[in-house]
Structure formats: C-alpha cells, structure tokens
N, C-alpha and C positions, 0 to 999 in steps of 0.2 A: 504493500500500500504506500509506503514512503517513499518510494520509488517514482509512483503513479503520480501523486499526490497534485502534482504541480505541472502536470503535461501540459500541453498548449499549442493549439494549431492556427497557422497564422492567416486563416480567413474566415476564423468562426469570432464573430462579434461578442460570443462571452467570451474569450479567451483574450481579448483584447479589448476592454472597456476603456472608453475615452474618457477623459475631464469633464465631459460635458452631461455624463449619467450623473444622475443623483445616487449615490448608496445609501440604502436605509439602514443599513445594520450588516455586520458583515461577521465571519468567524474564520476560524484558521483551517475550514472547509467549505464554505460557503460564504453568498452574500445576497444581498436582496438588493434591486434596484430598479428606479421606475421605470414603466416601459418608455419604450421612445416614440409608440405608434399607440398610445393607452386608447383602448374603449370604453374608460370614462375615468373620471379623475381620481387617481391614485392607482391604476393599474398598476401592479408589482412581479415582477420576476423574481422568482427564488434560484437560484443558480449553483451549482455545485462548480468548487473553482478547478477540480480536476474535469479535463475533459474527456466526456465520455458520451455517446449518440443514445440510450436507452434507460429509461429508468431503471427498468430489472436490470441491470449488469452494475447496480451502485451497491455500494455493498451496504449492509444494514447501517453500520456507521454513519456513513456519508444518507442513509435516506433519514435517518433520525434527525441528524443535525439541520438538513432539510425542514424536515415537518417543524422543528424547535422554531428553525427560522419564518414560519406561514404563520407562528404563533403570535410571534414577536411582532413581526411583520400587522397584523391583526390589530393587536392594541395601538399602533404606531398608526397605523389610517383611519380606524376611526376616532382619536385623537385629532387629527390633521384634518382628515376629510365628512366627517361624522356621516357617514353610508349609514343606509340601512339594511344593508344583509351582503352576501359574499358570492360569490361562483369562484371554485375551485378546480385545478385541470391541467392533465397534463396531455401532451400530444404524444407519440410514440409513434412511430413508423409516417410516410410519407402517407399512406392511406387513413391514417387519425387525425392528418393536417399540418403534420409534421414540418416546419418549412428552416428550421435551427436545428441541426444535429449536434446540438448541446444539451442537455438533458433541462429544463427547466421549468419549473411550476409555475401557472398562472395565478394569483391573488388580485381579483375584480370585483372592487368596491361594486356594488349595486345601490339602485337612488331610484326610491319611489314615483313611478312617472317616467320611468327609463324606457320603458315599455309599456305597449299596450295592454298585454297579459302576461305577467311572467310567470305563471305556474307551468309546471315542466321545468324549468329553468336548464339545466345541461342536458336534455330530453332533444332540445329544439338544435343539435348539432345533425340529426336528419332529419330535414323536413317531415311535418304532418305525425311526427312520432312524442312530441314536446305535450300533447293533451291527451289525457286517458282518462 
C-alpha cells in the first residue's frame, strides 16, 4: 500500500489538482473538493489521492477514510450551504457514466424547489425508473 499510496497519472484531473479547486478537508488518503462543473451549490468530490479507476479495487482502508470524508464533508455544506437533503454516488465503469477514471464520490447538496418531483431521487439515472 505505501508503495501505491501516492501514484499519479498525468492526465487525470485528480491527480493533479490546481490552485484554483477549493479543498474542503483533506487527509493523508484523501481529500474532498468542490466540483468545478457542480449541479448545485456545494457539489463535492470525495477523492482518494492514490490513483486508482474502481471503487472495489480501494482497499477497505482507503474506502473508510472515504466515507469518514462524505461525513465530514456533510457537516461542512450544510454549515456553508444549508441544503436540504443529499444525493450520494458513485460512477464505476464507463457504462454507470463513468467519465474520470479516478475513483470519486459525489456529495450533492439538494435545495427544495430543485426539482419538480424528487422522489426517486438516484432512481431517475434511467429514465421512467425514478417513480414506483
């Protein structure tokens, strides 16, 4: 793992984070930072700083430290952004929407009025499957 820890490939955007990201919170495996393309205010990336394309291949270590950091992450935007509820999510393979082969969780502030109807909420990533 100490080995791994600190890889880094030089065209993947978490591997090289500019001045220009905000970090919300960061740890000696991870870091959270806001997105740059957010879908509403406070969109957050949780980020493992080893790179790695899959969530299942992070090793429990690295996904705990994770979830610690959505937690963190969590109190820190509804402080800042005061949301009313969350969507959580990750992509994995190019066929889940995958478009960053860096392993990263999304943390998306939700704000009443964001939508029309938001029951279903991660339901509606295939059409007409979001209401039951």
């Amino acid at each position: 793992m100490k080995n791994q820890k600190n890889i880094m490939e030089e065209d993947c955007p978490f591997c090289m984070i500019g001045e220009h990201v905000e970090v919300l919170c960061k740890t000696d495996i991870a870091m959270a930072i806001l997105d740059s393309f957010p879908i509403s205010p406070g969109h957050t990336l949780v980020i493992p700083k080893r790179h790695i394309p899959d969530y299942f291949d992070l090793t429990v270590e690295e996904q705990n430290e994770l979830w610690q950091l959505v937690n963190r992450c969590k109190v820190i935007l509804q402080d800042r952004f005061h949301p009313d509820g969350f969507n959580i999510g990750i992509n994995v393979g190019e066929m889940a929407g995958q478009s960053i082969f860096h392993v990263h969780i999304h943390l998306i502030p939700r704000y009443e009025g964001d939508v029309k109807n938001p029951k279903g909420g991660v339901r509606h990533i295939i059409p007409g499957k979001g209401y039951y």
